[in-house]
Biopython code that builds the backbone (N, CA, C, O; Angstrom):
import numpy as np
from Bio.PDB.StructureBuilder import StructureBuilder

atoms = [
    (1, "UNK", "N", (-156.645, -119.481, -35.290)),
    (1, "UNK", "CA", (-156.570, -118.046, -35.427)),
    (1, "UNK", "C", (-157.578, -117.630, -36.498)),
    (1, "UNK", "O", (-157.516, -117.913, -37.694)),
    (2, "UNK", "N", (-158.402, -117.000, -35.952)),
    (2, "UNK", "CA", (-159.825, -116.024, -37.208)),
    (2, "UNK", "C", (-159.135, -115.912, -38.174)),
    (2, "UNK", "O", (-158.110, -116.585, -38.283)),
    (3, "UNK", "N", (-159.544, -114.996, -39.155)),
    (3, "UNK", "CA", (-159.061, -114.194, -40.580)),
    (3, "UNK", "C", (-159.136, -112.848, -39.569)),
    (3, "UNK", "O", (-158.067, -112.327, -39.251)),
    (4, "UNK", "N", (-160.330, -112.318, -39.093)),
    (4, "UNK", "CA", (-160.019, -110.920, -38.527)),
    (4, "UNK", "C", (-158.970, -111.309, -37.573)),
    (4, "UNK", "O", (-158.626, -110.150, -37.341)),
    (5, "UNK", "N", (-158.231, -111.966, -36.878)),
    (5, "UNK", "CA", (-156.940, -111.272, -36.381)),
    (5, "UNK", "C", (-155.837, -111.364, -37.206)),
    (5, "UNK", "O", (-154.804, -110.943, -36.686)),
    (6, "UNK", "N", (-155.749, -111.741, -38.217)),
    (6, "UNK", "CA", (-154.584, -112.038, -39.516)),
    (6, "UNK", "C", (-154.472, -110.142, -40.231)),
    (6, "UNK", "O", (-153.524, -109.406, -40.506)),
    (7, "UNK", "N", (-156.066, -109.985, -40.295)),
    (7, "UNK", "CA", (-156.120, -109.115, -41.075)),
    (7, "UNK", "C", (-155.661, -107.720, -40.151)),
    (7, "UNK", "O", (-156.144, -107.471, -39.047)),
    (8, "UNK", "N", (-154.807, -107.021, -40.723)),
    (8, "UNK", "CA", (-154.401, -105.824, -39.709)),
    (8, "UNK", "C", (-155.240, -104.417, -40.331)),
    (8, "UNK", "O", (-155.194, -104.200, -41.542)),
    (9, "UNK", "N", (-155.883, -103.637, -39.551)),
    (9, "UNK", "CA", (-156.560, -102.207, -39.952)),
    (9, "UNK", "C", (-156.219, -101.248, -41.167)),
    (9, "UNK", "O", (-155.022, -101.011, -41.007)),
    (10, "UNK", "N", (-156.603, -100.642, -42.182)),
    (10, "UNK", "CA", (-155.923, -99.382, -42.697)),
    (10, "UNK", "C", (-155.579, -98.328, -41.545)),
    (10, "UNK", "O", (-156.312, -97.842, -40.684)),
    (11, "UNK", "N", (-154.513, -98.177, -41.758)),
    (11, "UNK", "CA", (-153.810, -96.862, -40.738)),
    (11, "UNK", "C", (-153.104, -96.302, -41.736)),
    (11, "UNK", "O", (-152.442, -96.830, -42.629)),
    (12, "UNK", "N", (-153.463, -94.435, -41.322)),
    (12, "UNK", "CA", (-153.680, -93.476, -42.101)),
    (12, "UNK", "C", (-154.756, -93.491, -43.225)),
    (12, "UNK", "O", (-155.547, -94.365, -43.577)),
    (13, "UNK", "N", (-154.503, -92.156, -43.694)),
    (13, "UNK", "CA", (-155.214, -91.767, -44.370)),
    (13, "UNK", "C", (-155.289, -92.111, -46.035)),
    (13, "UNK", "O", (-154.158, -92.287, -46.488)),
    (14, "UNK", "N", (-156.383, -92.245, -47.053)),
    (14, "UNK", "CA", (-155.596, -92.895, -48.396)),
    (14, "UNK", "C", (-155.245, -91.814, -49.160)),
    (14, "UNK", "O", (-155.238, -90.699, -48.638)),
    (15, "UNK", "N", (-154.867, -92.006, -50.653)),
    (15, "UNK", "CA", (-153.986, -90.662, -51.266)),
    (15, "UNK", "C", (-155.122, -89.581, -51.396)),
    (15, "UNK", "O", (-154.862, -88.414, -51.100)),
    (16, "UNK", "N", (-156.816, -90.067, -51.985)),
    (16, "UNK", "CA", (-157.682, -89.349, -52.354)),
    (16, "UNK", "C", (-157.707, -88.503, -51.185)),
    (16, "UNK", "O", (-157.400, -87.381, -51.586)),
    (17, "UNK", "N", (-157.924, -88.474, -49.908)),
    (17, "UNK", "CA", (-158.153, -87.824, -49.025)),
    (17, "UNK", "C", (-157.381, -87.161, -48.480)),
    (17, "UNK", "O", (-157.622, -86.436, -47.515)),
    (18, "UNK", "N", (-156.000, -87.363, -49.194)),
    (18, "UNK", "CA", (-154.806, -86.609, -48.532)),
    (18, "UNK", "C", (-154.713, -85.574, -49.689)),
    (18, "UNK", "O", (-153.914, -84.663, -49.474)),
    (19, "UNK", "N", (-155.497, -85.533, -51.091)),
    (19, "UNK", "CA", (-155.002, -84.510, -52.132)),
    (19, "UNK", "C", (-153.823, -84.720, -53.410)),
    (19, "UNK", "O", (-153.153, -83.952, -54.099)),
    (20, "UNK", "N", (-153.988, -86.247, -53.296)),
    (20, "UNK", "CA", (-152.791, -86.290, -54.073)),
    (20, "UNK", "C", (-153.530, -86.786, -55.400)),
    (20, "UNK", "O", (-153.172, -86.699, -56.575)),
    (21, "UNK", "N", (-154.582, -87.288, -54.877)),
    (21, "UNK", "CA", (-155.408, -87.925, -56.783)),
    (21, "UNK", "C", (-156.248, -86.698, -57.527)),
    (21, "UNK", "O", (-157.439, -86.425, -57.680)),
    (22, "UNK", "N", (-155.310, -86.263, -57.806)),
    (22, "UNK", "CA", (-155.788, -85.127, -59.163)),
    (22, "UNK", "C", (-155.702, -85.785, -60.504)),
    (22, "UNK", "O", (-155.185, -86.886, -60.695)),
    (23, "UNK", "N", (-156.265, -85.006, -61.444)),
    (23, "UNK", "CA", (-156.642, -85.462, -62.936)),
    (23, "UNK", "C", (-155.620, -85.979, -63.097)),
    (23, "UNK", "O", (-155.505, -87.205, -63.096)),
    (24, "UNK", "N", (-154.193, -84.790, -63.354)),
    (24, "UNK", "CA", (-153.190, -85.154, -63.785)),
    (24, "UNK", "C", (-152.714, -86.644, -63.781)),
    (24, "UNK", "O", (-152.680, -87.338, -64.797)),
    (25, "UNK", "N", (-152.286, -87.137, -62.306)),
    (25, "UNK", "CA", (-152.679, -88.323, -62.284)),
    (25, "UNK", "C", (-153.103, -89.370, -62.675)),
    (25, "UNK", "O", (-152.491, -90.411, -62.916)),
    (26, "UNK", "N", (-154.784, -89.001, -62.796)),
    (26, "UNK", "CA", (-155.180, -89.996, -63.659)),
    (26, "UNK", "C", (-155.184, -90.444, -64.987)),
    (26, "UNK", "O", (-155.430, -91.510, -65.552)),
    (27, "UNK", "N", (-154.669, -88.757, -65.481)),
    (27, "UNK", "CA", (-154.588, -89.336, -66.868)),
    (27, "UNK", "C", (-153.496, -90.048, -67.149)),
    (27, "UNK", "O", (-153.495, -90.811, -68.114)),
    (28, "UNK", "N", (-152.258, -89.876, -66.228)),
    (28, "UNK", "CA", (-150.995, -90.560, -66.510)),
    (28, "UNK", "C", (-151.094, -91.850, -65.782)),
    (28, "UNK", "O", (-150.112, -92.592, -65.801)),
    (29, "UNK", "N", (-152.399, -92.277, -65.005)),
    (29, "UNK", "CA", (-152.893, -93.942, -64.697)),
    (29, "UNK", "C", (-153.308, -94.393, -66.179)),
    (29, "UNK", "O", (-152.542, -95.234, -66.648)),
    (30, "UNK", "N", (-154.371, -94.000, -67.012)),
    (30, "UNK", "CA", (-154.691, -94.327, -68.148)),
    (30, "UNK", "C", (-153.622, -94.564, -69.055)),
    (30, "UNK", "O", (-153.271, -95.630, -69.561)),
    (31, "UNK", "N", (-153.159, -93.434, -69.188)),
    (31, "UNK", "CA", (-151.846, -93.544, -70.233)),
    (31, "UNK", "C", (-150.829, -94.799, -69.851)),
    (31, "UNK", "O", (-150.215, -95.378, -70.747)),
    (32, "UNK", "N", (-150.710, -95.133, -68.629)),
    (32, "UNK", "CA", (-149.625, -96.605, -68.230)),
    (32, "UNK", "C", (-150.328, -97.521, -68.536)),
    (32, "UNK", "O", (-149.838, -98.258, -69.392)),
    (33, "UNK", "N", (-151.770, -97.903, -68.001)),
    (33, "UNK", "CA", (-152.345, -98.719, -68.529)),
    (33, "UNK", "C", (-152.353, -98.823, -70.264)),
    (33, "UNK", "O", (-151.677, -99.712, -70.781)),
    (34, "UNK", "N", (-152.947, -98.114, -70.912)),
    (34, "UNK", "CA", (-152.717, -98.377, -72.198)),
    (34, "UNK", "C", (-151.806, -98.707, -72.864)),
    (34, "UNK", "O", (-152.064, -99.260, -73.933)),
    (35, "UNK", "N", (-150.320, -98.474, -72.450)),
    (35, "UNK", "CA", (-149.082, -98.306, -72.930)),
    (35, "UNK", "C", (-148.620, -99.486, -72.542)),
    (35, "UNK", "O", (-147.787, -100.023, -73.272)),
    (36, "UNK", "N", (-148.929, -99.976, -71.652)),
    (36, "UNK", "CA", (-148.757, -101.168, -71.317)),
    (36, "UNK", "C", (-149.321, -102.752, -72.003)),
    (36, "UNK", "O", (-148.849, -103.793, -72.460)),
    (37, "UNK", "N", (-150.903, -101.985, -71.659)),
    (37, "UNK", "CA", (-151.393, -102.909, -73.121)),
    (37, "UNK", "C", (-150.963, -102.831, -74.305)),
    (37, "UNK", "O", (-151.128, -103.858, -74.962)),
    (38, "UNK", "N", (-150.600, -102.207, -74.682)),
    (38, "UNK", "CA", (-150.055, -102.501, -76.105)),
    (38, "UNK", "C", (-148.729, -102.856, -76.574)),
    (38, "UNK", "O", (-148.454, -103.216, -77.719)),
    (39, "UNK", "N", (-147.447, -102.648, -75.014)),
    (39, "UNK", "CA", (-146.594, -103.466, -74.871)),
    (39, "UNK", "C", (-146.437, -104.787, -75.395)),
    (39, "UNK", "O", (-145.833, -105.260, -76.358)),
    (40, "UNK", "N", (-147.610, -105.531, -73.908)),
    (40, "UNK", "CA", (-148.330, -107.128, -73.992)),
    (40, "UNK", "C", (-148.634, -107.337, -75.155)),
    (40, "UNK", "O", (-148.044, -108.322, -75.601)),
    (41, "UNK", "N", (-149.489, -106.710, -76.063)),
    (41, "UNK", "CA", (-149.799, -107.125, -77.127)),
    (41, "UNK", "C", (-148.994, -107.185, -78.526)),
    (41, "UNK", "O", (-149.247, -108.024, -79.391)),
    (42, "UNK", "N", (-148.478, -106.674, -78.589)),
    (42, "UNK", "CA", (-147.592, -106.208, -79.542)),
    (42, "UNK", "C", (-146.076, -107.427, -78.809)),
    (42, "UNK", "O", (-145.488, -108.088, -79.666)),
    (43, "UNK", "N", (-145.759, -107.540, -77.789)),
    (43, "UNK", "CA", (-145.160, -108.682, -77.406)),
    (43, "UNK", "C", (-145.225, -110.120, -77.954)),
    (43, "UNK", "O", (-144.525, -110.985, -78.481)),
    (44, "UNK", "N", (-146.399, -109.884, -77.549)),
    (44, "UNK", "CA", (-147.052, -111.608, -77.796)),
    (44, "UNK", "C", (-146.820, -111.928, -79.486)),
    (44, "UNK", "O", (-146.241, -112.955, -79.840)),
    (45, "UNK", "N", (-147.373, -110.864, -80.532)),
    (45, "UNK", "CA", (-147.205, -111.164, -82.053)),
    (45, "UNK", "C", (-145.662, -111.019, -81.965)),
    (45, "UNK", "O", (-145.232, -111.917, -82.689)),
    (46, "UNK", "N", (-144.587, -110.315, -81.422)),
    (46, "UNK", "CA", (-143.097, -110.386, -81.524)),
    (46, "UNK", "C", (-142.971, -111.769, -80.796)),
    (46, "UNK", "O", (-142.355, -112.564, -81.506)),
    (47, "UNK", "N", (-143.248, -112.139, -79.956)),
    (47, "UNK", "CA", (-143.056, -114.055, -79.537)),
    (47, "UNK", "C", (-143.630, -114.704, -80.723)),
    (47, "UNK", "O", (-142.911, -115.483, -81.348)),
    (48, "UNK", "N", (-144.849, -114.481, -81.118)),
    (48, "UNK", "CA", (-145.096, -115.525, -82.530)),
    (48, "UNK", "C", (-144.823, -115.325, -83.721)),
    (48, "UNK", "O", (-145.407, -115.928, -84.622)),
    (49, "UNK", "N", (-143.846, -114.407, -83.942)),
    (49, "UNK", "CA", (-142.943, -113.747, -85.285)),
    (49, "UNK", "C", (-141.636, -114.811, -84.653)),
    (49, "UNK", "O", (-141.348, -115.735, -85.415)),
    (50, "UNK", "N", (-140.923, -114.745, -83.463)),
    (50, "UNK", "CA", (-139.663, -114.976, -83.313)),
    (50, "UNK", "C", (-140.124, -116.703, -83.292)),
    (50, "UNK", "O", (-139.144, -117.306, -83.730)),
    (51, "UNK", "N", (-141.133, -117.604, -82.981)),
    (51, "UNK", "CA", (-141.278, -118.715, -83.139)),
    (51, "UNK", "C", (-141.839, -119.275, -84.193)),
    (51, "UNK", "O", (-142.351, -120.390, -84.091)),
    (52, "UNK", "N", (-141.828, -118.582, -85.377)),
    (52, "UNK", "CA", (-142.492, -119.347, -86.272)),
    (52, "UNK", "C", (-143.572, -119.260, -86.598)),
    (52, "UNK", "O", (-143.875, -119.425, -87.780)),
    (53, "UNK", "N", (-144.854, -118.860, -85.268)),
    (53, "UNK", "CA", (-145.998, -119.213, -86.080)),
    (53, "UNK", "C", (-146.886, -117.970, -86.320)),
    (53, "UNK", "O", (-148.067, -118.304, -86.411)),
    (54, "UNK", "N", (-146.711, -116.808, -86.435)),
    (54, "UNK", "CA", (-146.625, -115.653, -87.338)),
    (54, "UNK", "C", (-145.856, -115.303, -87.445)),
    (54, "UNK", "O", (-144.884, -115.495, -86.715)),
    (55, "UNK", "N", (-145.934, -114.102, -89.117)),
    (55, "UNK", "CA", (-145.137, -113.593, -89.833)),
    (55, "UNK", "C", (-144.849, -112.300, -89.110)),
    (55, "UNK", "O", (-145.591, -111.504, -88.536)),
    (56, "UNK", "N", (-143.187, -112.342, -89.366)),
    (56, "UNK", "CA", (-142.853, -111.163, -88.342)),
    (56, "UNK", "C", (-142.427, -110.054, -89.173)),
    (56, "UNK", "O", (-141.825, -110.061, -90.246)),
    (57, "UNK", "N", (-142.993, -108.808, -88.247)),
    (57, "UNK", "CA", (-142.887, -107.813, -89.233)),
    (57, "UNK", "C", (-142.504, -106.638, -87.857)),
    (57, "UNK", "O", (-142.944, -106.677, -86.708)),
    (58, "UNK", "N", (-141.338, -105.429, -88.600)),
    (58, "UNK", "CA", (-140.648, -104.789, -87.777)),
    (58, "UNK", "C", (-141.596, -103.528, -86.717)),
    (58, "UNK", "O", (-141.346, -102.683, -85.858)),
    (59, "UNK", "N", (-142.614, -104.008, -87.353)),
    (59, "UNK", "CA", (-143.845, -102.798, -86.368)),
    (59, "UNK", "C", (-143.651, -103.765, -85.304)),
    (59, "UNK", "O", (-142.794, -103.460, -84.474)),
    (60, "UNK", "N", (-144.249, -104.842, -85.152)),
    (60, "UNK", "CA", (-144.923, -105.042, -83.804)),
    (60, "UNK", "C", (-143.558, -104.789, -83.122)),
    (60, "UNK", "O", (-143.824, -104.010, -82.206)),
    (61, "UNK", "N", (-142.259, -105.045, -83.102)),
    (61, "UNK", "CA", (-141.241, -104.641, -82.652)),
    (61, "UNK", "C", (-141.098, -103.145, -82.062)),
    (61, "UNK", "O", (-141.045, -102.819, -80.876)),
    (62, "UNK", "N", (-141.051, -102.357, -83.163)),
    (62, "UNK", "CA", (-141.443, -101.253, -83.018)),
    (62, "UNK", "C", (-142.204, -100.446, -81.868)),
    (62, "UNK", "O", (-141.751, -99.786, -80.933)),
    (63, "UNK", "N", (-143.763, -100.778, -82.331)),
    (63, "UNK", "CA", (-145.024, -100.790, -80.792)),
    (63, "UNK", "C", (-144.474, -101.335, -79.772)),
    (63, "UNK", "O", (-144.740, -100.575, -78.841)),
    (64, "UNK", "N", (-143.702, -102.424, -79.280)),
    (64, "UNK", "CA", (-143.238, -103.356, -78.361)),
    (64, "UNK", "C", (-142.360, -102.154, -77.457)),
    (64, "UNK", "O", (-142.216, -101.988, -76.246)),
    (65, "UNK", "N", (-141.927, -101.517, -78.490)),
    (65, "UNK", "CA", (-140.904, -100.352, -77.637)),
    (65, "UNK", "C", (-141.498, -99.979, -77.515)),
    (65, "UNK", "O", (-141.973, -100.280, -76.420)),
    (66, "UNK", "N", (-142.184, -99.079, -78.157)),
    (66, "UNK", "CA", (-142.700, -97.780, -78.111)),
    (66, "UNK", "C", (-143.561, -98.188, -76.687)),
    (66, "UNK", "O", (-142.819, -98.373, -75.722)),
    (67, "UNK", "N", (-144.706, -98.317, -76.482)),
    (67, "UNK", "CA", (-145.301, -99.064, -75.265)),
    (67, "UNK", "C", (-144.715, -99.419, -74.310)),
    (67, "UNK", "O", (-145.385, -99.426, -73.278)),
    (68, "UNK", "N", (-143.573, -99.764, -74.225)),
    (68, "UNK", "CA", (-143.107, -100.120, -72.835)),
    (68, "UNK", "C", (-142.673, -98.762, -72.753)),
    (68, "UNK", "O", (-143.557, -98.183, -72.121)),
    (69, "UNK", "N", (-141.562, -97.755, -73.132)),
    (69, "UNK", "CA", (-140.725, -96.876, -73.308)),
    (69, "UNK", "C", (-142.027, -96.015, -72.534)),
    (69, "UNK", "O", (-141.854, -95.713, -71.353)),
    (70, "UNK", "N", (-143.174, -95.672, -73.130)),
    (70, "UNK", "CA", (-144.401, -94.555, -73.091)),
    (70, "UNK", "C", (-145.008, -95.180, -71.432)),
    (70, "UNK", "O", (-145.479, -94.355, -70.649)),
    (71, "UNK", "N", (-144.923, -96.840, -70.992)),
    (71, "UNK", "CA", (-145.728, -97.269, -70.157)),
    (71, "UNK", "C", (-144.881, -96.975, -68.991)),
    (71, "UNK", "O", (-145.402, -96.645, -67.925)),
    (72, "UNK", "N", (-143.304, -97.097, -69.158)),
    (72, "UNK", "CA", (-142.658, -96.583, -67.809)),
    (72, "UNK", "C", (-142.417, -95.211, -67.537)),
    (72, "UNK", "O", (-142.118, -94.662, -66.477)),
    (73, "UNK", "N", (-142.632, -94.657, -68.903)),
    (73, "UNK", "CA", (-142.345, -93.101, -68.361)),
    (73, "UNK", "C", (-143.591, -92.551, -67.653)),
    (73, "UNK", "O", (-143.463, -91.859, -66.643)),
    (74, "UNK", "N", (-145.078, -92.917, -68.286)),
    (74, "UNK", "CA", (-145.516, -92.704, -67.408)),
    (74, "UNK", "C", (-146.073, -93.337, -65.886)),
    (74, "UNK", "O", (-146.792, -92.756, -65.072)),
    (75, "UNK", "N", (-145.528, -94.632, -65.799)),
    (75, "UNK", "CA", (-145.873, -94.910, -64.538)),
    (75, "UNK", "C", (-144.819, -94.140, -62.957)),
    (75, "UNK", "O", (-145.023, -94.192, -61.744)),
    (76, "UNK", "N", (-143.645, -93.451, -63.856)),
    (76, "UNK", "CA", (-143.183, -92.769, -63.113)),
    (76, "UNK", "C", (-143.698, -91.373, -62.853)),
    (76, "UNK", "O", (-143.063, -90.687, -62.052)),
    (77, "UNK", "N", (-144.997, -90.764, -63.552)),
    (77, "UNK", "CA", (-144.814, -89.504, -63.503)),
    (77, "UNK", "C", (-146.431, -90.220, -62.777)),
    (77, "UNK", "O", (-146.506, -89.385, -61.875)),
    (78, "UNK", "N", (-147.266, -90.814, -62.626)),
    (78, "UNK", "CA", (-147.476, -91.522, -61.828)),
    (78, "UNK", "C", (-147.443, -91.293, -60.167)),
    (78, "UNK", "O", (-148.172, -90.677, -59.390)),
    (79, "UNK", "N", (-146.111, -92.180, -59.999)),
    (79, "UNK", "CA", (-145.447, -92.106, -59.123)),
    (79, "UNK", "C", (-144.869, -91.052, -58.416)),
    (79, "UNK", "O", (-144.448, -91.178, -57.266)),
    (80, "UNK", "N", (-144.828, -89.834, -59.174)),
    (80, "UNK", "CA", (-143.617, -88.496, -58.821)),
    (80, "UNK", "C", (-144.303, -87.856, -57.588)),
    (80, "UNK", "O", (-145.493, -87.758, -57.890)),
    (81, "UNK", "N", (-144.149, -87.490, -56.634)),
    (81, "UNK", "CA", (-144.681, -86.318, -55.963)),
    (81, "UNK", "C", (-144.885, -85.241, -56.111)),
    (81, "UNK", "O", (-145.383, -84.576, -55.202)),
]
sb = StructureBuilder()
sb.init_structure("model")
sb.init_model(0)
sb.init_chain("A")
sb.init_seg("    ")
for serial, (resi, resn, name, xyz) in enumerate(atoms, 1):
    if name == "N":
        sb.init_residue(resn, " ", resi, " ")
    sb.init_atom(name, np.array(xyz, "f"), 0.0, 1.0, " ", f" {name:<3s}", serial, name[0])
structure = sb.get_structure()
């Protein structure tokens, strides 16, 4: 069996062309992305505070929320119709 018969067509139309990717949008794509990164990051120094091999301090905790809290709210508004 090919790859082209595995692979099945786009059917319909995508969001840009239907009107749904406005700024708004994008700025609340940016804003998840970022919020997110700094989740991950701020994670990772709270994993090497809670193991020992950095010193843990109640910010990166802190950012850890804050970032996820900021990264799901906006991946829902995102998402909203």
């Amino acid at each position: 069996m090919a790859l082209d018969e595995l692979q099945k067509p786009n059917i319909g139309k995508p969001e840009f062309a239907t009107g749904r990717s406005t700024g708004e949008r994008k700025m609340w794509a940016i804003v998840t992305t970022v919020a997110f990164a700094i989740f991950w990051f701020a994670g990772l120094f709270l994993a090497a505070g809670l193991f020992g091999q950095q010193t843990l301090n109640w910010t990166t905790a802190v950012l850890a929320a804050i970032g996820l809290v900021v990264g799901l709210y906006a991946r829902r508004k995102v998402d909203a119709d």
